[in-house]
C-alpha positions as CSV (number, residue, x, y, z in Angstrom):
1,X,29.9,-4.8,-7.4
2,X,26.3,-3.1,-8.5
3,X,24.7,-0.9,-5.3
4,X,21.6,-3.7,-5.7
5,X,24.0,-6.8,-5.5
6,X,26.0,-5.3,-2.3
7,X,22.4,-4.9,-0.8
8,X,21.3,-8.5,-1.8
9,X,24.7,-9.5,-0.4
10,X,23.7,-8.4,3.4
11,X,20.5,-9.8,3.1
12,X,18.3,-6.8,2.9
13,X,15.5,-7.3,-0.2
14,X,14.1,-4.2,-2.5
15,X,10.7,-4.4,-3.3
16,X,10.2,-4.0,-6.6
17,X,6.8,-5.6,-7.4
18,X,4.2,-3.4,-5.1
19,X,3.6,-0.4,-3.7
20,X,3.4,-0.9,-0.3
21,X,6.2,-2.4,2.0
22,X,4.7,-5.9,2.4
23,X,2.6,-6.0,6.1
24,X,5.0,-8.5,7.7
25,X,8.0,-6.7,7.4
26,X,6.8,-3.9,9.6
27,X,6.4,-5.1,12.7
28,X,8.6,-2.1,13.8
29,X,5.2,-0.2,12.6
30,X,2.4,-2.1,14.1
31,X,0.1,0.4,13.0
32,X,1.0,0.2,9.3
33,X,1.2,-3.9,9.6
34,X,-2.5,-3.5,10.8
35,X,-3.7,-1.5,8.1
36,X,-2.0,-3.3,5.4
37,X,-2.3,-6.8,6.4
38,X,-5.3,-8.6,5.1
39,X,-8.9,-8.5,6.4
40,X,-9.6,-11.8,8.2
41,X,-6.0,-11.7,9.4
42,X,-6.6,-8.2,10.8
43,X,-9.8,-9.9,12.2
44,X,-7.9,-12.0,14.3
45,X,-5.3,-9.8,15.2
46,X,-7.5,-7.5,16.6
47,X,-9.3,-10.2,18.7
48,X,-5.9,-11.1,19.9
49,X,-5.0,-8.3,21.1
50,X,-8.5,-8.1,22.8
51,X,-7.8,-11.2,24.6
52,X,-4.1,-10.2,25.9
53,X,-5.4,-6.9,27.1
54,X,-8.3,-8.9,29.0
55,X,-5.5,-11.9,30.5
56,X,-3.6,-9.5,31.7
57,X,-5.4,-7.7,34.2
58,X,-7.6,-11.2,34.8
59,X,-4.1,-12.1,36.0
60,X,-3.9,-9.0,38.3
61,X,-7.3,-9.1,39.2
62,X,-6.8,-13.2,40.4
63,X,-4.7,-12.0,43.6
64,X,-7.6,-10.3,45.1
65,X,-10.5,-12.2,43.6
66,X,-11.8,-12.4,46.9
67,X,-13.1,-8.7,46.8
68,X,-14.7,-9.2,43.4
69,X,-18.8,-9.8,44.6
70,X,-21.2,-11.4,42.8
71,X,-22.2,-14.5,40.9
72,X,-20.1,-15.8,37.7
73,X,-22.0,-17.0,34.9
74,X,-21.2,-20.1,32.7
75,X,-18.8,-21.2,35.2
76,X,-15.9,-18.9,34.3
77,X,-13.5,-17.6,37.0
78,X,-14.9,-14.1,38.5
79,X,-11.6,-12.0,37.8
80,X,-11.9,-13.0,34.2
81,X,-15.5,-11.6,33.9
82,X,-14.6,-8.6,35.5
83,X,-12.0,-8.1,33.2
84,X,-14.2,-8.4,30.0
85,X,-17.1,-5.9,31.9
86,X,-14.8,-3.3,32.4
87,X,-12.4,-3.4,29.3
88,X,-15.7,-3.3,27.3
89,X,-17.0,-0.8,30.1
90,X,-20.5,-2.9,30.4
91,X,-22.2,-4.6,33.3
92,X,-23.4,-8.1,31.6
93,X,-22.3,-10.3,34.2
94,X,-23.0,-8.2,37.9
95,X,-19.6,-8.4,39.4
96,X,-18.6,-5.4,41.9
97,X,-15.3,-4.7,43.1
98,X,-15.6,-4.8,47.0
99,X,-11.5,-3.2,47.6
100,X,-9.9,0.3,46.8
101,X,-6.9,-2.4,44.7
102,X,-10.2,-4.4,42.5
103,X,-11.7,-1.1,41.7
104,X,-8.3,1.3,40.7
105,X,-7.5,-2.2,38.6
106,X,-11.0,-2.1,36.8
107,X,-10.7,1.5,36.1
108,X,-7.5,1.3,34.6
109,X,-9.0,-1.8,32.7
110,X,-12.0,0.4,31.3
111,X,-9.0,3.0,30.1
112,X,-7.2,0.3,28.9
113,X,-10.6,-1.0,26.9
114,X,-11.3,2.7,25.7
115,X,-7.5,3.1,24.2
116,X,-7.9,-0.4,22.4
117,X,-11.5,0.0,21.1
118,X,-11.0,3.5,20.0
119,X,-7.4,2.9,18.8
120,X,-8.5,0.0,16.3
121,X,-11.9,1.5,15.4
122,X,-9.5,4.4,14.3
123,X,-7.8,1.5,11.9
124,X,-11.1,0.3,10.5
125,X,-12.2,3.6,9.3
126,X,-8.8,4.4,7.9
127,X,-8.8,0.7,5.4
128,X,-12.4,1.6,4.9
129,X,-11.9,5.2,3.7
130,X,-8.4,4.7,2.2
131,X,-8.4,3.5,-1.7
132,X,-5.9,1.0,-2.1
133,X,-4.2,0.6,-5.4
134,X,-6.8,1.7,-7.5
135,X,-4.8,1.6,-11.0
136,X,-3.5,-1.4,-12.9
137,X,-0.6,-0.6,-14.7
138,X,0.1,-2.4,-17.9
139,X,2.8,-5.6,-17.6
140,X,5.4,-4.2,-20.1
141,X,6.4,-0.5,-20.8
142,X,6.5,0.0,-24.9
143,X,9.0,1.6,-27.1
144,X,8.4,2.1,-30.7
145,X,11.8,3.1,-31.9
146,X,15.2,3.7,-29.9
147,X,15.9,6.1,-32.9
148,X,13.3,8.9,-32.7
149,X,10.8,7.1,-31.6
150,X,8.6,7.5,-28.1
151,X,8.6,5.3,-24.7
152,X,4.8,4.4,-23.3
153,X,3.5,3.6,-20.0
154,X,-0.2,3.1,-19.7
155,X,-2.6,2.2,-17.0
156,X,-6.2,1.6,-15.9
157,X,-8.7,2.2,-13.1
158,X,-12.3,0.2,-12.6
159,X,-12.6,2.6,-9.8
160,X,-16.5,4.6,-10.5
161,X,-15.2,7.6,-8.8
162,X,-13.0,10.0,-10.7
163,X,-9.4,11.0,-9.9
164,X,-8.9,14.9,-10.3
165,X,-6.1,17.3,-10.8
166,X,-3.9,14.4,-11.5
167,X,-0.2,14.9,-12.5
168,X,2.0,11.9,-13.8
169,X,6.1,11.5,-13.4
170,X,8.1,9.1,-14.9
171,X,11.8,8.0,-13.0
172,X,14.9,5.9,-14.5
173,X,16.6,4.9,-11.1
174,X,19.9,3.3,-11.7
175,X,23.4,2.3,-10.5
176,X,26.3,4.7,-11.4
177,X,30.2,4.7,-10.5
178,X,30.6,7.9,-9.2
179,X,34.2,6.4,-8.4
180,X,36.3,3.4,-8.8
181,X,34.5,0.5,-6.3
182,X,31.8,3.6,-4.9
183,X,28.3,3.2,-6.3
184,X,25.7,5.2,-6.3
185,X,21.5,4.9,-6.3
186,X,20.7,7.8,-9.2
187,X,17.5,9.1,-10.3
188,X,16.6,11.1,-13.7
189,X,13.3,12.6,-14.1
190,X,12.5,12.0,-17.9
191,X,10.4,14.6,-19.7
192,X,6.9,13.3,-20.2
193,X,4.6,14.8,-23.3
194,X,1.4,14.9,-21.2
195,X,2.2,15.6,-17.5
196,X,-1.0,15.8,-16.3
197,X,-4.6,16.6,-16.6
198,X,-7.2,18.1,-14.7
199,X,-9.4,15.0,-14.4
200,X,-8.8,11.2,-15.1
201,X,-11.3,8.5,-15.2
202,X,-10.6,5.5,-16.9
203,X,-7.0,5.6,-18.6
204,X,-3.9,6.9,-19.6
205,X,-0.9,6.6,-21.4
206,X,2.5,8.1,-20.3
207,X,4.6,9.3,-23.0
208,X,8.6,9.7,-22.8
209,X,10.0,11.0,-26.2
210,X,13.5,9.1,-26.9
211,X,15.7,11.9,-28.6
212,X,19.5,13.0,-27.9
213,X,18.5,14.2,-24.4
214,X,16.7,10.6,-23.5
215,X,19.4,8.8,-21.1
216,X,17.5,5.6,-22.2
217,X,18.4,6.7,-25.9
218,X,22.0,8.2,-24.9
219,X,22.8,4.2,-23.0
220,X,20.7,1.8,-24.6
221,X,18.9,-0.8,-23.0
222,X,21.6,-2.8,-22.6
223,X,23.4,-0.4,-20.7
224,X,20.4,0.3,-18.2
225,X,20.3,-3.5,-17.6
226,X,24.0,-3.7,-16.6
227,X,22.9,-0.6,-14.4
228,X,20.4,-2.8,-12.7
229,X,18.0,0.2,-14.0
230,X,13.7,0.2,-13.0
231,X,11.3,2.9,-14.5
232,X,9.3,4.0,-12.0
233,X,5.7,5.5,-13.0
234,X,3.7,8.3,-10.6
235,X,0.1,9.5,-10.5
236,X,-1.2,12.0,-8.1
237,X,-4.4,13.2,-8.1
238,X,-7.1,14.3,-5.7
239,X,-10.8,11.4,-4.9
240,X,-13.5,13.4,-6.6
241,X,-15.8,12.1,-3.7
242,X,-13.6,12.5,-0.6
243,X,-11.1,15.4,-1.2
244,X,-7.9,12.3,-0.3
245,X,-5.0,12.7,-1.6
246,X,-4.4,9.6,-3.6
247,X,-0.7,8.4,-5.0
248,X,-0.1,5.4,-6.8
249,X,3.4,4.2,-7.9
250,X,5.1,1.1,-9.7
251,X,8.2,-0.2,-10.8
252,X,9.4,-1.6,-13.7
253,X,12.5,-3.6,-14.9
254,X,14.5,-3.3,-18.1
255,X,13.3,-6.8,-18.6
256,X,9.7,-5.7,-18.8
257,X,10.7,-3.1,-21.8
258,X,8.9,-4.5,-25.4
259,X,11.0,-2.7,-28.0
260,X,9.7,-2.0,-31.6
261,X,5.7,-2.3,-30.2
262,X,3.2,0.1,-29.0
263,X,0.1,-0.5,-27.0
264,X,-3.1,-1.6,-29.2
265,X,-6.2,0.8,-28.7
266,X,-7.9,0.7,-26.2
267,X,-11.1,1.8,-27.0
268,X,-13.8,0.3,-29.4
269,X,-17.3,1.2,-30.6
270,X,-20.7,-0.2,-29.6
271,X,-23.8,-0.9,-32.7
272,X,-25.3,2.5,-31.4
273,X,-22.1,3.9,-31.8
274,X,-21.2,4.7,-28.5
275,X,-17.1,4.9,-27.8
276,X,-16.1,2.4,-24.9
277,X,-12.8,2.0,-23.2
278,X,-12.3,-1.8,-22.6
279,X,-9.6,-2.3,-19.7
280,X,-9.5,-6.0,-19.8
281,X,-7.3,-5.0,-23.6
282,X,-4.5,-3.2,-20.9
283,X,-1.8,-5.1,-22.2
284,X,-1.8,-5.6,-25.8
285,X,0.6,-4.2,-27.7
286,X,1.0,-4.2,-31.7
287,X,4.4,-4.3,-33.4
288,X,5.5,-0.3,-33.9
């Protein structure tokens, strides 16, 4: 039994469509989930957690309500108002705690309020600085000839900014048999013609040449397949604008592999003669 069956097999799945770990299987990692998960749903999760941090210490605040002075407004309970004033350390309603317990509970409210606001400001700024995915990589990898012949990987980015001092891998992952019944996850590195460049900005193609040291040459696809192989592509580079670090991976299975084609060009010419690179043409290939 395959390494990827005996996983399947105990119930545990491998993502092999995304990047990221999908949010809601990180609950372990509540501050991942919140950064991944999607806007309005990170909305409302941080306005639930607003409104559990606020019940709670209206709940501790009820047994001595009594020592909480001054009017409610809109007919809402006093310890609750209190609650919401000092979590969001503001004065809109004109309560005063009146006991040494009311006042040690609205100041560790306010800390509380400061921890949260801060805490989840901290997550805004981090989805709104980060750059998410900014590459679409093509649906099928290409290979022109399994004799001689060249693997491709190519990808896109709409993204205005430029990436810089990029640098490009290329991984076959695989199952082998180190032993009879013992499997094994293995990676080879395959040797790339153009393993970086200094800046990108709209495209690129990865380029894998398929000669006697090629383990895809050396097996054949037919052999990866029964290995439960994926090629998985890497870009690194540096945001032109920001200085970030930015890292983009994908995966891709033996099924996606078009043998005997190459990718169609990319780029075509305007009346005034002016070269444009058209990314909406990503995946069209052309028999090799």
């Amino acid at each position: 039994m395959s390494f990827l069956s005996q996983l399947k097999r105990n119930g545990r799945t491998i993502q092999q469509d995304t990047q990221h770990t999908p949010w809601y299987e990180l609950w372990g990692q509540p501050l991942a989930a919140l950064i991944r998960m999607p806007w309005p749903l990170f909305f409302l999760a941080m306005g639930l957690i607003y409104l559990a941090v606020v019940l709670v210490f209206t709940v501790i605040l009820s047994f001595d309500q009594k020592h909480l002075i001054g009017a409610a407004t809109m007919a809402l309970p006093r310890p609750f108002l209190f609650a919401v004033d000092a979590f969001f350390a503001n004065g809109f309603d004109g309560i005063a705690p009146d006991s040494l317990f009311t006042y040690l509970v609205g100041v560790v409210d306010m800390v509380a309020g400061l921890i949260t606001l801060s805490s989840l400001t901290a997550v805004i700024f981090t989805r709104l600085s980060g750059n998410d995915m900014p590459l679409r990589f093509s649906r099928h990898l290409c290979i022109s000839s399994m004799e001689e012949g060249h693997l491709f990987c190519r990808f896109v980015t709409s993204d205005p900014s430029q990436w810089l001092n990029v640098s490009y891998s290329l991984t076959l992952v695989f199952d082998d048999e180190v032993e009879p019944g013992v499997w094994q996850r293995r990676t080879h590195c395959l040797a790339l013609l153009n393993g970086g460049t200094p800046q990108l900005s709209q495209t690129a193609t990865l380029t894998h040449r398929l000669d006697a040291n090629s383990p895809i040459q050396q097996w054949g696809l037919d052999e990866l397949k029964r290995r439960n192989a994926v090629l998985m592509p890497l870009v690194e580079g540096v945001d032109e604008i920001t200085g970030a670090g930015l890292l983009q991976t994908h995966l891709y299975r033996m099924s996606d592999v078009l043998s005997g084609h190459r990718f169609g060009d990319l780029v075509s010419q305007d009346p005034q003669g002016r070269k444009r690179v058209n990314i909406n043409w990503l995946n069209q290939v052309v028999p090799a």
